[in-house]
KOLVO-898822 format. One line per field, with one value per residue (C-alpha): x, y, z. Coordinates in Angstrom, 1 decimal. Each point is the difference from the previous one (the first is absolute). Layout:
! residues N
X c(X;...)
Y c(Y;...)
Z c(Z;...)
! end
This chain:
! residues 126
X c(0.0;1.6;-0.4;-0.3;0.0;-1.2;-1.2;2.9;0.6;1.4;-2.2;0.2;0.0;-2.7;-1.9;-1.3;0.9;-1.7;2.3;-1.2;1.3;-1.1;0.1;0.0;-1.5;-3.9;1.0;1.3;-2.0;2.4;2.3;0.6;1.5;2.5;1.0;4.0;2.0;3.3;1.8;3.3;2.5;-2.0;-1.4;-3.2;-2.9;-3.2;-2.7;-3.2;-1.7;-3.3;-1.3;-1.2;-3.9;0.8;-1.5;3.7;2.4;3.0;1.8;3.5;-0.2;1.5;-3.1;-2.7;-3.2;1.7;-0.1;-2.8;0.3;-2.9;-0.7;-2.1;0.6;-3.0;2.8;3.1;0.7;1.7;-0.3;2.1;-1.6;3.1;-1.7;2.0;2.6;3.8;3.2;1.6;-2.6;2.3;0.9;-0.7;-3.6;0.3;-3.0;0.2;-1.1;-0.3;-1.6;-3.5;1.2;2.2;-1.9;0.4;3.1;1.6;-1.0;3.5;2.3;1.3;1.6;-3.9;-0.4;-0.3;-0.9;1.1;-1.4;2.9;-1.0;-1.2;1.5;-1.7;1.5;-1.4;1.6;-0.8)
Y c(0.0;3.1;3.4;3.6;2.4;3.8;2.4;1.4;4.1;2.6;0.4;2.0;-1.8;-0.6;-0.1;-2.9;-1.8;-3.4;-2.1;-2.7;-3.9;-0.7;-4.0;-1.8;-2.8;-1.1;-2.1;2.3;-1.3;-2.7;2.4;1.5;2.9;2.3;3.8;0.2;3.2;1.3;3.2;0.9;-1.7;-2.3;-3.4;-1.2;-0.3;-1.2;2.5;-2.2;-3.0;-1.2;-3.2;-1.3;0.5;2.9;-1.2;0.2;2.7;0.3;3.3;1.3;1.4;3.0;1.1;-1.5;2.2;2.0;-2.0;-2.5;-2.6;-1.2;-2.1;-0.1;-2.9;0.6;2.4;-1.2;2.5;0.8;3.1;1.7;2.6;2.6;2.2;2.0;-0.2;0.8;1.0;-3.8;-1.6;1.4;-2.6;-2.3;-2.0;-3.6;-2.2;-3.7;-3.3;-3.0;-3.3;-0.2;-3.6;2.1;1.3;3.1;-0.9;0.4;3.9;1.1;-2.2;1.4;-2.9;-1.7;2.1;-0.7;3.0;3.8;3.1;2.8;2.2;3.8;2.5;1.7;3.2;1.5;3.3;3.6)
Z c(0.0;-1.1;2.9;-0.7;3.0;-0.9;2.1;2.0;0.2;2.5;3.2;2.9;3.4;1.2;-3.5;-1.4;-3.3;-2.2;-1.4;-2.5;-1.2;-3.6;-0.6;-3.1;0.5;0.2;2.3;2.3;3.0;-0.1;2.0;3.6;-1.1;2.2;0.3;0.8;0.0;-0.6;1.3;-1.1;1.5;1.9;-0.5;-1.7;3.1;0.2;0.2;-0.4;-1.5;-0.6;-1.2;-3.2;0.8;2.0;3.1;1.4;0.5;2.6;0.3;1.1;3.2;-1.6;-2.2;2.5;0.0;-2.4;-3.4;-1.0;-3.1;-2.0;-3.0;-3.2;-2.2;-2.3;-1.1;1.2;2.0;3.6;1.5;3.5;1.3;2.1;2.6;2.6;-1.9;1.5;-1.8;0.9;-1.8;-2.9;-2.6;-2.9;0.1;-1.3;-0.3;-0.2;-0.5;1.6;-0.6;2.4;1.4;2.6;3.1;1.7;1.9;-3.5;-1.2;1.7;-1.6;-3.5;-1.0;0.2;-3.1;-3.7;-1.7;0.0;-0.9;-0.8;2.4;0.7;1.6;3.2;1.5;3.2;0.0;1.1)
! end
């Protein structure tokens, strides 16, 4: 299944900001799918992940009661909602997929997944 992230933009903190996850695939619901980010010079983390029906998410501690993840797969599409947002949630937002035979315990772990979006860029800045 081939990702495209879009949405990213300049915000001030506290603002709010949509990003999106376009899928290719019809059978996208085949998929947990996963938000990771990446800020200069730091590692790739998880931010949140939500199951293939959507009746699942886990977040990062980090963006608890701040961000919220949904799902439409009548049109393949994930969305992350960023409220409240603050300057170090700066950095590059990857979506991604993973098969739906892995349970929650498994959003965190990037090596659990298969398929990468190239990721948008999200600046909180005043």
């Amino acid at each position: 299944v081939q990702l495209q992230a879009s949405g990213g933009g300049l915000v001030q903190p506290g603002g709010s900001l949509r990003v999106s996850c376009a899928a290719s695939e019809r059978t996208f619901s085949n998929y947990n799918v996963g938000w990771f980010r990446q800020a200069p010079g730091k590692e790739r983390e998880f931010v949140v992940g939500i199951s293939w029906s959507g009746g699942s998410t886990y977040y990062a501690d980090s963006v608890k009661g701040r961000f919220t993840i949904s799902r439409d797969n009548a049109k393949n599409m994930v969305y992350l909602q960023m409220n409240s947002l603050k300057p170090e949630d700066t950095a590059v937002y990857y979506c991604a997929a993973q098969s739906r035979d892995y349970s929650g315990i498994y959003y965190s772990e990037r090596r659990r997944y298969a398929y990468w979006g190239q990721g948008t860029q999200v600046t909180v800045s005043s």
